[in-house]
KOLGU-4560 file (N, C-alpha, C; in nm, 3 decimals, padded with zeros to 5 digits):
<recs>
<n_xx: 09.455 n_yy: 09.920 n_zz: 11.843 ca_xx: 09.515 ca_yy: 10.042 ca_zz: 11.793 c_xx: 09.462 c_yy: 10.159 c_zz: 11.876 mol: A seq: 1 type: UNK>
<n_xx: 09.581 n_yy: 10.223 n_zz: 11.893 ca_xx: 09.521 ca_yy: 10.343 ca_zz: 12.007 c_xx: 09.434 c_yy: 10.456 c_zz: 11.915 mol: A seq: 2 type: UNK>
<n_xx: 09.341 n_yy: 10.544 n_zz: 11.996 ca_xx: 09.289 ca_yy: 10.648 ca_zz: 11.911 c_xx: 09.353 c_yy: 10.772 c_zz: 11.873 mol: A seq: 3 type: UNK>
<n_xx: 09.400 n_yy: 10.820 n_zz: 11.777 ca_xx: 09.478 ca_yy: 10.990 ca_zz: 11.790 c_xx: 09.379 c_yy: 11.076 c_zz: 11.668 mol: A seq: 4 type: UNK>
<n_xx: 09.372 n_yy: 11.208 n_zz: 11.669 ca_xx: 09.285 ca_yy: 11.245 ca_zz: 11.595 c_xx: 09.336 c_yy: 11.259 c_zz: 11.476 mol: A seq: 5 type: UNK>
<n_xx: 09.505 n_yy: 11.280 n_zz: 11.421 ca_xx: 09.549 ca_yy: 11.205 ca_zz: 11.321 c_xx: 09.505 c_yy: 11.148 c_zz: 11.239 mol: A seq: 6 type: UNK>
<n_xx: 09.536 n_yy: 11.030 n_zz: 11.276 ca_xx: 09.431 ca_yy: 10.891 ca_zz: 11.225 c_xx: 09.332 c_yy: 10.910 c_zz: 11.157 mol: A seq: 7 type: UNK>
<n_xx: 09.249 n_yy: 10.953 n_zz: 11.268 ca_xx: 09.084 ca_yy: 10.904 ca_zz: 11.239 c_xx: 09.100 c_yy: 11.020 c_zz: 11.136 mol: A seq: 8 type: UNK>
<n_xx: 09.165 n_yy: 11.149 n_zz: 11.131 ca_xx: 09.127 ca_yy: 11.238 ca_zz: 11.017 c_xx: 09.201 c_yy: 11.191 c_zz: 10.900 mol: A seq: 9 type: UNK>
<n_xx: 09.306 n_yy: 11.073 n_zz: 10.895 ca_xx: 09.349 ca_yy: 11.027 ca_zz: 10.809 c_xx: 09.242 c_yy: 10.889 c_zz: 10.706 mol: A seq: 10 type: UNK>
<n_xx: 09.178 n_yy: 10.827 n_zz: 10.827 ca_xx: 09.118 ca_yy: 10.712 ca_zz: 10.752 c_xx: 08.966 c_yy: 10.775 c_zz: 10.716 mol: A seq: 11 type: UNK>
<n_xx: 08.941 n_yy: 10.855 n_zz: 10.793 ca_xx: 08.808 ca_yy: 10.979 ca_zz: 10.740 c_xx: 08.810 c_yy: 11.028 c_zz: 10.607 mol: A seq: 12 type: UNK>
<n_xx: 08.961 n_yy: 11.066 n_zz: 10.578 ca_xx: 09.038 ca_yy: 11.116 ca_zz: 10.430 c_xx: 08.980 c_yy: 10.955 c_zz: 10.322 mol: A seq: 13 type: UNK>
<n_xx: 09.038 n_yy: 10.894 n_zz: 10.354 ca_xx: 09.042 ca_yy: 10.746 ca_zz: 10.295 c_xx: 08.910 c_yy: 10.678 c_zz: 10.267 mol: A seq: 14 type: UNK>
<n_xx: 08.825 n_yy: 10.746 n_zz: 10.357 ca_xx: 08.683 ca_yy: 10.719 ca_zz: 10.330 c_xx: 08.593 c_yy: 10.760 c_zz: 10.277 mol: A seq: 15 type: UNK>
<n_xx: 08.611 n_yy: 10.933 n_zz: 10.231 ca_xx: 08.556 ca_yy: 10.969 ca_zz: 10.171 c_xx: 08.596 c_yy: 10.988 c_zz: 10.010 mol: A seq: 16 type: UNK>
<n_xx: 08.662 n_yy: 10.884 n_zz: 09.949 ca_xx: 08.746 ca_yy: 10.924 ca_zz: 09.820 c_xx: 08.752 c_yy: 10.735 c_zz: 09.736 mol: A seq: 17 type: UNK>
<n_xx: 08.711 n_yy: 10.761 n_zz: 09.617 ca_xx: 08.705 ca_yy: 10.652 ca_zz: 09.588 c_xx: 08.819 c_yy: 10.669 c_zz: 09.479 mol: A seq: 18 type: UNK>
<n_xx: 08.911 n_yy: 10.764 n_zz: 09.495 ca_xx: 09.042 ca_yy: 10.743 ca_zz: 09.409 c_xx: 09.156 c_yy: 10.689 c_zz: 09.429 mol: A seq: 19 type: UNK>
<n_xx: 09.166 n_yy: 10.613 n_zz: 09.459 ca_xx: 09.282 ca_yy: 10.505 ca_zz: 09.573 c_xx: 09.421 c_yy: 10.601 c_zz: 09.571 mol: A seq: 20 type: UNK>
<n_xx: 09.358 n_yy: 10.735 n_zz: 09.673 ca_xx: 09.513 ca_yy: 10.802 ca_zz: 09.658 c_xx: 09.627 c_yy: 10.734 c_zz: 09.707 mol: A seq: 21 type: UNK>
<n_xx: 09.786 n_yy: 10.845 n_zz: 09.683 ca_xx: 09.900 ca_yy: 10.752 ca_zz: 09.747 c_xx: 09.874 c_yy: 10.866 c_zz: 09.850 mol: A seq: 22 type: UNK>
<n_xx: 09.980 n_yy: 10.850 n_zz: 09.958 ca_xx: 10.067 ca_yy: 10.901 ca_zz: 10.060 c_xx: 10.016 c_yy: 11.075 c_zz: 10.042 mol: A seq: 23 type: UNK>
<n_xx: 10.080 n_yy: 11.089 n_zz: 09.921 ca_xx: 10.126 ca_yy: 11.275 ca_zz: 09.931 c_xx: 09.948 c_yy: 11.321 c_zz: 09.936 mol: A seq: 24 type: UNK>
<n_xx: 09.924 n_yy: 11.258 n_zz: 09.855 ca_xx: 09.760 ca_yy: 11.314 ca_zz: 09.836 c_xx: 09.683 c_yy: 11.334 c_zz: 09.974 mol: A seq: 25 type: UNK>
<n_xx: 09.679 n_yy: 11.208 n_zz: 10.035 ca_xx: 09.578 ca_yy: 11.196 ca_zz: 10.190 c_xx: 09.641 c_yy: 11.302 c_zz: 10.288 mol: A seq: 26 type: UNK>
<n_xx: 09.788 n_yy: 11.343 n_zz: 10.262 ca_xx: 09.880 ca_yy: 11.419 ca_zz: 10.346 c_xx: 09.861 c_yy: 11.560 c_zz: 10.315 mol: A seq: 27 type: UNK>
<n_xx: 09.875 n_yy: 11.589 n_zz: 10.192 ca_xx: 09.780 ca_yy: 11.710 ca_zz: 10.155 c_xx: 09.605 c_yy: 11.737 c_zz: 10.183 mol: A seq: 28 type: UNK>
<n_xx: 09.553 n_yy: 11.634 n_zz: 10.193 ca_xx: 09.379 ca_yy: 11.658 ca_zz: 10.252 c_xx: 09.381 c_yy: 11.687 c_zz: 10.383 mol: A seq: 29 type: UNK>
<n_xx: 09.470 n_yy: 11.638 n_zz: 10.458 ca_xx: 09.491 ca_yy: 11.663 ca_zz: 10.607 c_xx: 09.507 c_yy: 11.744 c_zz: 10.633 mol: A seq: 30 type: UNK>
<n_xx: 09.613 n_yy: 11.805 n_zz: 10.574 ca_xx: 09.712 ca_yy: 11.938 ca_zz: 10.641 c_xx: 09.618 c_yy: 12.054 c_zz: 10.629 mol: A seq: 31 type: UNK>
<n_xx: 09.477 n_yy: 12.041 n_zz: 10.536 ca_xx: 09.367 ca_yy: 12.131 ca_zz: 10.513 c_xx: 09.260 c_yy: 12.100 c_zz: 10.701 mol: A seq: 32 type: UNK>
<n_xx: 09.314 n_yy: 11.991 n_zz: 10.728 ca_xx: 09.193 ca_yy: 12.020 ca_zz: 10.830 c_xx: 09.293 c_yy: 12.033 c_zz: 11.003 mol: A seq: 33 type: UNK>
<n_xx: 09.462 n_yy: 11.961 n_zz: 10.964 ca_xx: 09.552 ca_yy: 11.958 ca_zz: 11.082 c_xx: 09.668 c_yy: 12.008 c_zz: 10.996 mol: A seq: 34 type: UNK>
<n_xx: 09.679 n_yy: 12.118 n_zz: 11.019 ca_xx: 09.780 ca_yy: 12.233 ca_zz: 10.890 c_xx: 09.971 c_yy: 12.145 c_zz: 10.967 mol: A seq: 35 type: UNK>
<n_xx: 09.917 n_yy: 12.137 n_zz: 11.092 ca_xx: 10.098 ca_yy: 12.141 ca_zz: 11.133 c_xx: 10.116 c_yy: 11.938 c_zz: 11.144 mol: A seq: 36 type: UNK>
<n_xx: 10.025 n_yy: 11.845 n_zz: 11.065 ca_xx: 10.066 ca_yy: 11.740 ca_zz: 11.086 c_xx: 10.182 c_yy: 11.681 c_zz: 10.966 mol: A seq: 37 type: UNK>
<n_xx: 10.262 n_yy: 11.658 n_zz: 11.019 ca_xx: 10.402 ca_yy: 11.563 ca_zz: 10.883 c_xx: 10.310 c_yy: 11.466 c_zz: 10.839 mol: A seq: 38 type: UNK>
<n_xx: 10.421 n_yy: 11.495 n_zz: 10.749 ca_xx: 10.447 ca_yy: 11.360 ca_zz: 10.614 c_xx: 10.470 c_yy: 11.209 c_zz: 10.654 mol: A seq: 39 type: UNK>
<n_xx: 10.592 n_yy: 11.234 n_zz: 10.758 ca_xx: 10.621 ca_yy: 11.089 ca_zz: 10.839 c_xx: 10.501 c_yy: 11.048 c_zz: 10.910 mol: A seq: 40 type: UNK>
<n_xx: 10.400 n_yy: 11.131 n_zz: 11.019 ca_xx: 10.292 ca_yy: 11.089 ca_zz: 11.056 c_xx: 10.175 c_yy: 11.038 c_zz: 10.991 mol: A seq: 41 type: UNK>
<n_xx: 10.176 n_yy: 11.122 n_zz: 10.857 ca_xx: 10.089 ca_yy: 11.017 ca_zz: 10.748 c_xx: 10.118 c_yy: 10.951 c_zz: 10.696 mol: A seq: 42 type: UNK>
<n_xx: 10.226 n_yy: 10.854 n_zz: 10.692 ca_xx: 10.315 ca_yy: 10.756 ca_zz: 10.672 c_xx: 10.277 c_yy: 10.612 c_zz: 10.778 mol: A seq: 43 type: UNK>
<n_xx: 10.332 n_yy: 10.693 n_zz: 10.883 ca_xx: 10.300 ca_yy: 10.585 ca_zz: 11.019 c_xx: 10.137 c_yy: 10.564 c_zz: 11.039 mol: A seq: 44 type: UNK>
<n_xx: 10.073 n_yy: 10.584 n_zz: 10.987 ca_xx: 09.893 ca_yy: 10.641 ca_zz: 11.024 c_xx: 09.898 c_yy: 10.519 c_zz: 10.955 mol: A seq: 45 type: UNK>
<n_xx: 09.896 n_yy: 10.533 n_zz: 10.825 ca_xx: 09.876 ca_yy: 10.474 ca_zz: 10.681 c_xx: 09.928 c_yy: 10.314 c_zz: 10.722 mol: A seq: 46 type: UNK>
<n_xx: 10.047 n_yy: 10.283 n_zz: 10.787 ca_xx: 10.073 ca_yy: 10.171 ca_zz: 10.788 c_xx: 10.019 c_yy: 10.102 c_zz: 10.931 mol: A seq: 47 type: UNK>
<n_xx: 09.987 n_yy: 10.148 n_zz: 11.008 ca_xx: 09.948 ca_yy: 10.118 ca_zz: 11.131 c_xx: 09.729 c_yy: 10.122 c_zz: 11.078 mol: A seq: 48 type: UNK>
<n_xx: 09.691 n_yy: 10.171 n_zz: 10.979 ca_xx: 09.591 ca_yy: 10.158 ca_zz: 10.940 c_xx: 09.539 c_yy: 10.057 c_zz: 10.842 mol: A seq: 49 type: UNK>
<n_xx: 09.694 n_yy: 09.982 n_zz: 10.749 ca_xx: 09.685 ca_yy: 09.867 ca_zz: 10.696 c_xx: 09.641 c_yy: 09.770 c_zz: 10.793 mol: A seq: 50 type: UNK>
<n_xx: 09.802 n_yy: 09.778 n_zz: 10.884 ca_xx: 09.809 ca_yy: 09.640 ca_zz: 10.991 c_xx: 09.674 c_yy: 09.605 c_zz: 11.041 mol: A seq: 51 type: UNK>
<n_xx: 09.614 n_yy: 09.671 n_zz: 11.129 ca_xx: 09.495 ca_yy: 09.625 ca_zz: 11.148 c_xx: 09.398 c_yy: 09.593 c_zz: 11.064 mol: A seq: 52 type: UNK>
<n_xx: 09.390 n_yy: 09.659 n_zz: 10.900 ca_xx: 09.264 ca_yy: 09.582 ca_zz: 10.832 c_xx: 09.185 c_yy: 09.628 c_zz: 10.826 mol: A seq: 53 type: UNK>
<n_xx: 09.181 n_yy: 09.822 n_zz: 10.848 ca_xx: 09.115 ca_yy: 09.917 ca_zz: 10.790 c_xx: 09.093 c_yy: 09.952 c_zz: 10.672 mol: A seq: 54 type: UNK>
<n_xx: 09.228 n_yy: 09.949 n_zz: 10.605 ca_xx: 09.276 ca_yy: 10.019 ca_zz: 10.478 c_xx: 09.368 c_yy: 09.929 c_zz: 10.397 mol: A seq: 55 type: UNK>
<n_xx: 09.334 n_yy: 09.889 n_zz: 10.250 ca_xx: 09.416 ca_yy: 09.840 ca_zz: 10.183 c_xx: 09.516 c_yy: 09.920 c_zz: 10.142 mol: A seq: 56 type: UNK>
<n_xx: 09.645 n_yy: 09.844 n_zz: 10.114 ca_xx: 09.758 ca_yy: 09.930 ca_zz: 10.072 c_xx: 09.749 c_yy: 09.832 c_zz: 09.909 mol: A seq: 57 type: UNK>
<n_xx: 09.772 n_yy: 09.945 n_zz: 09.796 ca_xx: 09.786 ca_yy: 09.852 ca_zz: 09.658 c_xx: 09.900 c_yy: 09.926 c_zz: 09.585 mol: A seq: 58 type: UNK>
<n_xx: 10.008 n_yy: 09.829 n_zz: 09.567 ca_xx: 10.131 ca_yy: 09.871 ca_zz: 09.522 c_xx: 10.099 c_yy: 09.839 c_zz: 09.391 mol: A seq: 59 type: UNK>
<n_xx: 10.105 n_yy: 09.921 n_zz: 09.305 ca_xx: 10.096 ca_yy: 09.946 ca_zz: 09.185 c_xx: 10.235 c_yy: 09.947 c_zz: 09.088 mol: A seq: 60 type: UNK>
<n_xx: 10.246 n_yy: 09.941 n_zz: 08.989 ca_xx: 10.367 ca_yy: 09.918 ca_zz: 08.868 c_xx: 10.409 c_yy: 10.072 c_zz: 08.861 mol: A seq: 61 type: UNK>
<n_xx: 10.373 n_yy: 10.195 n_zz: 08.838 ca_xx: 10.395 ca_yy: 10.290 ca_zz: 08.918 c_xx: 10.502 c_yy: 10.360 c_zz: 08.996 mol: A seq: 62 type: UNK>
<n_xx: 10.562 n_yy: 10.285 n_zz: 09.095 ca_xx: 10.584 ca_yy: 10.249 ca_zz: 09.221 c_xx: 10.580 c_yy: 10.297 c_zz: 09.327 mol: A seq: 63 type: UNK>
<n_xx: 10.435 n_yy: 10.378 n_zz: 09.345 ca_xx: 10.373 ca_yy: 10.434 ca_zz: 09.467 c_xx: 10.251 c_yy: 10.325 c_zz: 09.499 mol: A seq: 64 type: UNK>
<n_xx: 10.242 n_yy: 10.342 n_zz: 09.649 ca_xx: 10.152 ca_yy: 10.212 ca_zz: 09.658 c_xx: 10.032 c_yy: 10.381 c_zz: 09.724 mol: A seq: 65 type: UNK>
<n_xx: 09.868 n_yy: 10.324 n_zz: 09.689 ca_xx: 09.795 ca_yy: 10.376 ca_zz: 09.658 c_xx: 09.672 c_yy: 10.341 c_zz: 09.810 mol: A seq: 66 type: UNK>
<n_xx: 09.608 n_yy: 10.324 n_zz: 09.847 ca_xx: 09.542 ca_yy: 10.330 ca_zz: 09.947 c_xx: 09.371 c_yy: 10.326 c_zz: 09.938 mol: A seq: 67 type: UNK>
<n_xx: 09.287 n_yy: 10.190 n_zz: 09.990 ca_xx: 09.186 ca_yy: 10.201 ca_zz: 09.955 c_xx: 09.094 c_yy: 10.171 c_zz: 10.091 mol: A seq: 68 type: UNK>
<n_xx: 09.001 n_yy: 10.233 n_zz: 10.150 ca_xx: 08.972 ca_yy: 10.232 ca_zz: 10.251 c_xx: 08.866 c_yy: 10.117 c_zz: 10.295 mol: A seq: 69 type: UNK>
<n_xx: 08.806 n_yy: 10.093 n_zz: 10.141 ca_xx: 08.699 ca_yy: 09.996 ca_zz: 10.048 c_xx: 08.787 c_yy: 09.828 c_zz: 10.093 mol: A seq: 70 type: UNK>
<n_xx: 08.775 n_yy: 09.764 n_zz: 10.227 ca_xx: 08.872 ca_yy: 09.633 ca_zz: 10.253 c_xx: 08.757 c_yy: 09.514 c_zz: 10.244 mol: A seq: 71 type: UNK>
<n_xx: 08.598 n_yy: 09.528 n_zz: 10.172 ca_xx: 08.558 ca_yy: 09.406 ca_zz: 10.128 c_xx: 08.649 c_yy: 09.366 c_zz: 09.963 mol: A seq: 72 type: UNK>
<n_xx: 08.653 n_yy: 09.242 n_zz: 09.948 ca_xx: 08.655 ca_yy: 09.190 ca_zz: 09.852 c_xx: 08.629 c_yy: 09.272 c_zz: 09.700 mol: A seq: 73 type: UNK>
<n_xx: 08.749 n_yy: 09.295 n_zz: 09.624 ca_xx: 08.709 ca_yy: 09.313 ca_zz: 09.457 c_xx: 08.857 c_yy: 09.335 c_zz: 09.439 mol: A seq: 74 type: UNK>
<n_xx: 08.812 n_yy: 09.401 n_zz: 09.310 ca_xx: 08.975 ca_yy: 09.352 ca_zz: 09.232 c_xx: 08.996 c_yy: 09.504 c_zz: 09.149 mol: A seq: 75 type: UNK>
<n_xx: 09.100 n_yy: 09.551 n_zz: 09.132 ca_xx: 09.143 ca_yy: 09.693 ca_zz: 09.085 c_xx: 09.186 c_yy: 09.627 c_zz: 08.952 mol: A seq: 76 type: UNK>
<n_xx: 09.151 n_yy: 09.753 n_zz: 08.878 ca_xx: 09.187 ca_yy: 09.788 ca_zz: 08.766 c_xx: 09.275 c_yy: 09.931 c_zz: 08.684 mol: A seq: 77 type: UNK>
<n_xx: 09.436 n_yy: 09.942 n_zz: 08.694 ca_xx: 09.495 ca_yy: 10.050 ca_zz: 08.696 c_xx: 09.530 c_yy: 10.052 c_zz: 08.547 mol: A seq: 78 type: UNK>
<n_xx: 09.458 n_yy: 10.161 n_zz: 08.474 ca_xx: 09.526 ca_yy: 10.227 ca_zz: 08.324 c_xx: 09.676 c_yy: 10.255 c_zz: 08.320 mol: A seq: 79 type: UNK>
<n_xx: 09.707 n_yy: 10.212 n_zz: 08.217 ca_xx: 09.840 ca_yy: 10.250 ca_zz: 08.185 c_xx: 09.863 c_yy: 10.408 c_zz: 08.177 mol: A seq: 80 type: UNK>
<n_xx: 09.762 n_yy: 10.440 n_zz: 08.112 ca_xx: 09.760 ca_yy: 10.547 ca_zz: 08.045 c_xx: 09.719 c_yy: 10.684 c_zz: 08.097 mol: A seq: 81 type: UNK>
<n_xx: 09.605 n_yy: 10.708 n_zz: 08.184 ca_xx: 09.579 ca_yy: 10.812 ca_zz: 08.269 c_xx: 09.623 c_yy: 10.764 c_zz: 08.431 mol: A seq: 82 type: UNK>
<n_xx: 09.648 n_yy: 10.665 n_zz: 08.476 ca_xx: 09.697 ca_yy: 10.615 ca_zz: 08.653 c_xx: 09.549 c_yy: 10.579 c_zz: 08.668 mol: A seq: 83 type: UNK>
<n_xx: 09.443 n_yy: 10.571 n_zz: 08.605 ca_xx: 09.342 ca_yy: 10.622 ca_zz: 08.733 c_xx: 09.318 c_yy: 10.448 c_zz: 08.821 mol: A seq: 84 type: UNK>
<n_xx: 09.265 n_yy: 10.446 n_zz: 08.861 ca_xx: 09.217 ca_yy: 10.293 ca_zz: 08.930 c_xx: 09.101 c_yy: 10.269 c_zz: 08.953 mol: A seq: 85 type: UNK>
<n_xx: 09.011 n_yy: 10.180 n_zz: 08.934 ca_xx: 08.925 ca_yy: 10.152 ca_zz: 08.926 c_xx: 08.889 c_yy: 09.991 c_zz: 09.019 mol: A seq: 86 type: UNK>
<n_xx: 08.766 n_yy: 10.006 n_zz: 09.056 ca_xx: 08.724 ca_yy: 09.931 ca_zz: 09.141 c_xx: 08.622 c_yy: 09.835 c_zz: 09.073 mol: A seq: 87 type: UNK>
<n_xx: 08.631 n_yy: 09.698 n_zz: 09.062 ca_xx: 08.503 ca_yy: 09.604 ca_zz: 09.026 c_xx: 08.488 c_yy: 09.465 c_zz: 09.110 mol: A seq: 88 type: UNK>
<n_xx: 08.407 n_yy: 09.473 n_zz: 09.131 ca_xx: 08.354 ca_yy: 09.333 ca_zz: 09.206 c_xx: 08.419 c_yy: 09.190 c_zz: 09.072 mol: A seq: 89 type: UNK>
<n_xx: 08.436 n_yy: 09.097 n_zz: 09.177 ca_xx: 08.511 ca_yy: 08.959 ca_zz: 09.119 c_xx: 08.410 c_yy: 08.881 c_zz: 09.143 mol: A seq: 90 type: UNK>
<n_xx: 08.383 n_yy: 08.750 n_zz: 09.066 ca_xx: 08.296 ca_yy: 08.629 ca_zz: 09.091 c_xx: 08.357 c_yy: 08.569 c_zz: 09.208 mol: A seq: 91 type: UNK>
<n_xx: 08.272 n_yy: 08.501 n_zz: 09.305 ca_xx: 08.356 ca_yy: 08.429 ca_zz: 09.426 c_xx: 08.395 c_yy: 08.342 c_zz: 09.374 mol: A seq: 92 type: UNK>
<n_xx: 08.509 n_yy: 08.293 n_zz: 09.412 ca_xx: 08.604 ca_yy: 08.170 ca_zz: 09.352 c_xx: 08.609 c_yy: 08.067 c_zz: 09.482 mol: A seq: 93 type: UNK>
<n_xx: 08.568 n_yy: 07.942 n_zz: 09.467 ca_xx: 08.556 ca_yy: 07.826 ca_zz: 09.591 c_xx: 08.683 c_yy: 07.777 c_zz: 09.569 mol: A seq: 94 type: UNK>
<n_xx: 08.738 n_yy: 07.795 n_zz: 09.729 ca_xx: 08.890 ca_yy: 07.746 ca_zz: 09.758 c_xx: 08.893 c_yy: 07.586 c_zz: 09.736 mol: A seq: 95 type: UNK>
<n_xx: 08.950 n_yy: 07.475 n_zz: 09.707 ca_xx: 08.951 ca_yy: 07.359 ca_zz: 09.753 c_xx: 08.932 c_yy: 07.387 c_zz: 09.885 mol: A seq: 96 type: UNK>
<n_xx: 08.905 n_yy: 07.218 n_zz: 09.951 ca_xx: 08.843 ca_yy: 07.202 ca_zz: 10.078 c_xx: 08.961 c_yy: 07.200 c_zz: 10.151 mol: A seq: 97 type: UNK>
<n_xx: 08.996 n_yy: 07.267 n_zz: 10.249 ca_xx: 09.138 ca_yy: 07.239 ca_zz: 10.357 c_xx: 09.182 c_yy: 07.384 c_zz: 10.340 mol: A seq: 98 type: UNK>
<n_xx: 09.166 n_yy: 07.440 n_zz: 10.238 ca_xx: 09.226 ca_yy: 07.568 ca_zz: 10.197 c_xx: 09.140 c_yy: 07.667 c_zz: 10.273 mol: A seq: 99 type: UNK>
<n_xx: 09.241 n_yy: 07.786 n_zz: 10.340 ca_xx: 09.182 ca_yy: 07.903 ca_zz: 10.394 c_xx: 09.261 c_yy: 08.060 c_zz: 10.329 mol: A seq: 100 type: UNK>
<n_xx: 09.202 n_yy: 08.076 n_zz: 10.287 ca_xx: 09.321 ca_yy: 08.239 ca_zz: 10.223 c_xx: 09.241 c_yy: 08.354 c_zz: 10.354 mol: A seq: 101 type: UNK>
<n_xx: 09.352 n_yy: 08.402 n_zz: 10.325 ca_xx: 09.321 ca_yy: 08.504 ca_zz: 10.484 c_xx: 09.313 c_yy: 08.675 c_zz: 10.389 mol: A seq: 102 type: UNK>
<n_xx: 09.367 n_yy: 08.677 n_zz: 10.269 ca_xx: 09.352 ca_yy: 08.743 ca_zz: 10.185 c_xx: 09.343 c_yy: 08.737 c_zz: 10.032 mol: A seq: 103 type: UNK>
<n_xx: 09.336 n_yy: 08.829 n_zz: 09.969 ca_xx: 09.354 ca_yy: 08.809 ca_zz: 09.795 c_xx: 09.357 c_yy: 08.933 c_zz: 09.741 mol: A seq: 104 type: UNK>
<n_xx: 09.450 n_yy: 08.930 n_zz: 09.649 ca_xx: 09.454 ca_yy: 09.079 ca_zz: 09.529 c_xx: 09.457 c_yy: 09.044 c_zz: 09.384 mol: A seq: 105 type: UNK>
<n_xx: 09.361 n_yy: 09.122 n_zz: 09.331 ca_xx: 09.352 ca_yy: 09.100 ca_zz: 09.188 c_xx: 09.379 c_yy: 09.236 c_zz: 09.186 mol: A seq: 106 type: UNK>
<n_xx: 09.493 n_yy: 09.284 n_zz: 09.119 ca_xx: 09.515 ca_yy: 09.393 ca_zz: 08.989 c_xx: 09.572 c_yy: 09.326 c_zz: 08.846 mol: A seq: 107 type: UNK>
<n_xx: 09.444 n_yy: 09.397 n_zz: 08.789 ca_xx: 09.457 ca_yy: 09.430 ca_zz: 08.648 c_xx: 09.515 c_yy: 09.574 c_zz: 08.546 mol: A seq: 108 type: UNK>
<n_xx: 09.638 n_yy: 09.548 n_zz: 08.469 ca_xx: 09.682 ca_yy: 09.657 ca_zz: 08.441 c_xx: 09.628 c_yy: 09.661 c_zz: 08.279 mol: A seq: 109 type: UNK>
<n_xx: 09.575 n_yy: 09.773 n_zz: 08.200 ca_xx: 09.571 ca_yy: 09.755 ca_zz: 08.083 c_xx: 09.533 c_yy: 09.925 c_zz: 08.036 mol: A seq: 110 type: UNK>
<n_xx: 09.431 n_yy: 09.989 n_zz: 07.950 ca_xx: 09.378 ca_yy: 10.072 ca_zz: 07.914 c_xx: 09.193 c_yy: 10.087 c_zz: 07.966 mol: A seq: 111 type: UNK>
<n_xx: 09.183 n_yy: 10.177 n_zz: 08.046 ca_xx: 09.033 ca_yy: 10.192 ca_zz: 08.064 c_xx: 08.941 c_yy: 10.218 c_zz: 07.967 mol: A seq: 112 type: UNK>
<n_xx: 08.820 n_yy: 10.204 n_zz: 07.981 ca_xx: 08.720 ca_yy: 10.269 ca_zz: 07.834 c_xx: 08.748 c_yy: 10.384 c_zz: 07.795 mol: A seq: 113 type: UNK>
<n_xx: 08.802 n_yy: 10.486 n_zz: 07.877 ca_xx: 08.828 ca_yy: 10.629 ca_zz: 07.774 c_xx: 08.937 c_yy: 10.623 c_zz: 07.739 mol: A seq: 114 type: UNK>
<n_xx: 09.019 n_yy: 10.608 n_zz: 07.783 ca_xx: 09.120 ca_yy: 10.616 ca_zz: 07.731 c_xx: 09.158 c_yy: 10.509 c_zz: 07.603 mol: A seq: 115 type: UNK>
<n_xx: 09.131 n_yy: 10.385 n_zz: 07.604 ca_xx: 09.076 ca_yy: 10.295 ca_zz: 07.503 c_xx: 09.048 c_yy: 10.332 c_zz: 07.380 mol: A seq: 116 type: UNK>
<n_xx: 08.898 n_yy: 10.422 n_zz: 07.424 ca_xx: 08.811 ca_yy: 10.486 ca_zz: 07.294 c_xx: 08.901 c_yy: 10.592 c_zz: 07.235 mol: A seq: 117 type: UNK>
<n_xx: 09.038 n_yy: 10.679 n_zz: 07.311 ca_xx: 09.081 ca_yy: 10.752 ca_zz: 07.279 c_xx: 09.161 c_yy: 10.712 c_zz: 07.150 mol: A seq: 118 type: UNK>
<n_xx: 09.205 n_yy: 10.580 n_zz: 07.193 ca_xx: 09.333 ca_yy: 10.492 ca_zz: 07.138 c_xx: 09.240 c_yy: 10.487 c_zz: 06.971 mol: A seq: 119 type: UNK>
<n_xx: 09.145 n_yy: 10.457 n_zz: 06.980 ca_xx: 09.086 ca_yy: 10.398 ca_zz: 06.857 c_xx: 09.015 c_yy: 10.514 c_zz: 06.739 mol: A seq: 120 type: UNK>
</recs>
């Protein structure tokens, strides 16, 4: 992947934020530090920053897919109720023998603890 300063101020965005923003959000943090960069360019950033295996893309029920810069291993957790998303580590799970997964996604959709406690 070639270098543009774009980018790197895009996956810089992505790195410092543990709120798995979508699209408009990282495009709005930018335009604070590169005022004249588009929407389409943080578009193309974003997917050219998946492909390689920088940045997870997590399409959510929603139907904005959300962006996590965090590409070890765990599993999201998205509230119905406030959007927010949440991040937790998974037990390792042993593949049968022959088996190779080159990836994995666990989302979980339900109610978080506050919002939960709100419910009750």
């Amino acid at each position: 992947m070639r270098y543009s300063v774009q980018r790197e101020t895009i996956y810089g965005v992505l790195c410092a934020t543990k709120t798995h923003p979508d699209a408009e959000w990282v495009y709005n943090r930018v335009r604070e530090t590169i005022p004249d960069v588009s929407l389409g360019t943080v578009y193309r950033d974003l997917g050219a920053l998946v492909r390689c295996g920088k940045v997870v893309a997590l399409r959510t029920a929603d139907g904005l897919t959300h962006y996590d810069a965090d590409v070890t291993p765990h599993a999201h957790f998205v509230c119905k109720n406030c959007h927010r998303i949440t991040d937790f580590a998974l037990p390792a799970i042993e593949l049968p023998q022959g088996f190779a997964a080159e990836n994995e996604t666990h989302v979980y959709y339900g109610l978080c603890a506050d919002c939960g406690k709100a419910r009750t």
